[in-house]
C-alpha positions, 0 to 999 in steps of 0.5 A: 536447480530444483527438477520442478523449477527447471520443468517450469523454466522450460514450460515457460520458455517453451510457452514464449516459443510456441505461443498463439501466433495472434499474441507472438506478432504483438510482441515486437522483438526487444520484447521478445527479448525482455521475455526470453530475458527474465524466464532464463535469469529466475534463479538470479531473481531468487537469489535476490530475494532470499538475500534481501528476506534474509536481511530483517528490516522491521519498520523499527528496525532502522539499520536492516531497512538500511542494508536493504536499501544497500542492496537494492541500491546497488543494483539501480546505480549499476543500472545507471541511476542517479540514487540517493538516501532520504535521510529521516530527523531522529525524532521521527524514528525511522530509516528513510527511504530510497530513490533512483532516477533514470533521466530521459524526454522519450514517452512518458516518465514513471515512478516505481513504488516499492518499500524496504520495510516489513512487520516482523521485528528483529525479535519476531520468532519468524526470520529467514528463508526457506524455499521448496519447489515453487513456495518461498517462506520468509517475512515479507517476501510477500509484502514486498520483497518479492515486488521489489525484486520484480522492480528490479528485474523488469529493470535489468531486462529493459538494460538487456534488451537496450531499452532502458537508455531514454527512459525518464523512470524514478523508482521510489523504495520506502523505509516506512511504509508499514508503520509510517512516522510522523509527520506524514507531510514530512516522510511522504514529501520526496515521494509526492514531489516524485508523483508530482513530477511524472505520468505515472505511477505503479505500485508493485505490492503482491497481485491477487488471485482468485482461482484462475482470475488475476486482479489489479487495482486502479483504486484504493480506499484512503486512510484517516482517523476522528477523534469524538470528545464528549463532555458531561456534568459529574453529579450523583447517579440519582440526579442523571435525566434532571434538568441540573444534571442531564444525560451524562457523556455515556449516553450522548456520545452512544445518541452521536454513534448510534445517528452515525451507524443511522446516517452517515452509513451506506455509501458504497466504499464508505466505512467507519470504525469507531476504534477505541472508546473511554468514558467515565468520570476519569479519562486519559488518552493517548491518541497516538500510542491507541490506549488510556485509562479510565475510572467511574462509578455506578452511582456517579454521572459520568464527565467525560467520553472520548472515542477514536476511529477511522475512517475509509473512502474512495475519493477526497470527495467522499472523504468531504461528504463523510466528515461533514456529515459526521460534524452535522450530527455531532452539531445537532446536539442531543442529550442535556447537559452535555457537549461534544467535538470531534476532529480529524486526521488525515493519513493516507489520501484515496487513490481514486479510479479516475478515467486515466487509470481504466486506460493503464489498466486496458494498457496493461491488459494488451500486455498481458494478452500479447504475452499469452498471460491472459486477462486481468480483472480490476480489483474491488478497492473494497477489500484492498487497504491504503498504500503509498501510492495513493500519496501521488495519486492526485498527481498522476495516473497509477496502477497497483498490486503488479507484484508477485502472488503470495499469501499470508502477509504480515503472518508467520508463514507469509509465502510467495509463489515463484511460478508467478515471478516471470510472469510479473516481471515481463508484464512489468519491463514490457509496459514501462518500454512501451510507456517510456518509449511512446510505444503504449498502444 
């Protein structure tokens, strides 16, 4: 063991010792132990992550995502869970995804979001893992090993601490959540029938901090695309603006961006971005590989426009608003002798901030406070993009990002801090015991 690493075990066990009396007498005594647990098997924590960092799981990359599910799912079974592998149709193209459940009928029943896949691609130059001091390098340990490892532990000091039987707890490990396959009813359906089934859901993707403030989210933004299609009459140049020969697609489709920018805009947490854009008198476009070709001429009228966005919002019903918002411009109609359609795509649903998850969130600050761990703010949904809690978000209340804190996601470099393990961890096993246990204050 590293001196720095056993100076901040000591640090940490020390803290749990001699914290403020007020905090120590709100932990009951499986907590203590839960605590005193986590900060002693650190090191165990680290091993499991740089095994599981060490295995390449690219979301393409169906046998590494496999083999860390191997891993991980020998840990829950030892638990005693009950797993299974979800196995995706070969035309989908992808590994699958593993689930585990604990059965229990003591407080409520939740469900555990982590995912076993990362952006790095067994031909990506970044692989392995490299650790000095506090500062762990590797790809995704991040974005999210280091947050399925936290799954993991909390789980194993509840078991340490003789907490964990009665426990209805499903945990969710998916295999795609970088690049998700399609259809997404299909790859997401085990995972919204397990939101389905329970009271709460936690998604363990890296915390955020900014200086001495640590955030977590009860919100984030839901995902979709549009596609705008604009046709025109093909003609020569010098007819364009005639009453036989109109505008062209170019300008109508630049009229429904430009209203778009003028009218739909300006909703708080509403965004939209137009993506890709063609037009020309030769346009092909493949909408799910995001590129095409285009041909035209300046002396000819061009025939044809298609433009591919996204679109983001904080609630279904923003989503509603935004798109009937966006066909009434496309509606009106503009520029002669042209005609326009556009249609949507749903992905990634928003996961709202309903009065349920402001109650988890102030749960979840006592256990905080009652650890000596401070206060945690909620995260703007703003700067957070869509996860695959938000799929079971309809169905049950949720928090998000009570991973641990890293940096550079989805970058060479990507790093996690280890000084924030025990602190996730026994946030983590102390609020599942009082969820599961009825003991949620």
């Amino acid at each position: 063991m590293h001196a720095d690493r056993g100076s901040t075990l000591f640090a940490l066990v020390l803290a749990l010792i001699l914290a403020p009396a007020v905090a120590l007498a709100e932990l009951t005594e499986p907590e203590r132990r839960m605590a005193s647990w986590i900060t002693t098997h650190e090191e165990e924590a680290v091993e499991l992550l740089e095994r599981i960092t060490r295995i390449n799981s690219g979301t393409l990359n169906a046998a590494g995502v496999r083999a860390v599910g191997d891993v991980l799912e020998a840990e829950l079974a030892a638990l005693g869970f009950e797993t299974r592998w979800v196995a995706m149709p070969p035309s989908v193209q992808r590994a699958g995804h593993l689930f585990a459940r604990r059965r229990g009928d003591a407080g409520r029943s939740v469900l555990l979001i982590g995912h076993l896949d990362t952006v790095f691609e067994p031909d990506h130059p970044f692989q392995g893992f490299e650790r000095d001091g506090d500062r762990v390098v590797g790809p995704g340990v991040s974005d999210m090993k280091g947050g399925d490892v936290a799954i993991i532990f909390a789980l194993r000091a509840m078991a340490a601490a003789g907490v964990l039987e009665g426990a209805d707890i499903t945990v969710a490990f998916i295999g795609d959540e970088e690049s998700p396959g399609q259809p997404l009813e299909l790859v997401r359906r085990d995972l919204i029938e397990a939101g389905k089934r329970v009271d709460v859901a936690l998604g363990f993707e890296g915390a955020t901090r900014d200086g001495d403030t640590e955030y977590v989210s009860i919100a984030r933004r839901g995902a979709s695309e549009w596609m705008l299609e604009v046709e025109g009459r093909e003609a020569h140049s010098s007819g364009i603006f005639s009453e036989d020969v109109g505008a062209g697609a170019v300008f109508e489709a630049a009229r429904i961006l430009n209203a778009f920018y003028q009218e739909v805009r300006g909703e708080e947490y509403l965004t939209f971005n137009a993506g890709a854009i063609l037009g020309g008198t030769d346009v092909s476009y493949d909408a799910g590989e995001n590129r095409g070709t285009v041909a035209g001429k300046t002396n000819v009228v061009p025939q044809r426009v298609v433009v591919q966005g996204g679109l983001r919002t904080i609630s279904q019903e923003q989503l509603e608003r935004a798109r009937e918002a966006m066909r009434r411009v496309v509606a009106e109609g503009g520029r002669p002798g042209t005609s326009a359609t556009i249609t949507f795509q749903d992905g990634y649903p928003p996961m709202a901030p309903t009065e349920g998850n402001r109650a988890l969130m102030a749960s979840y600050n006592e256990v905080s406070e009652d650890l000596g761990l401070g206060t945690l703010e909620v995260y703007d949904p703003g700067r957070r993009g869509a996860a695959d809690i938000s799929f079971v978000a309809p169905y049950s209340d949720g928090l998000a990002g009570l991973g641990m804190q890293g940096r550079g996601a989805h970058a060479p470099g990507e790093s996690l801090d280890l000084t924030s393990l025990p602190a996730a961890t026994s946030r983590a096993a102390i609020f599942l015991y009082r969820l599961t246990t009825g003991a949620e204050r």
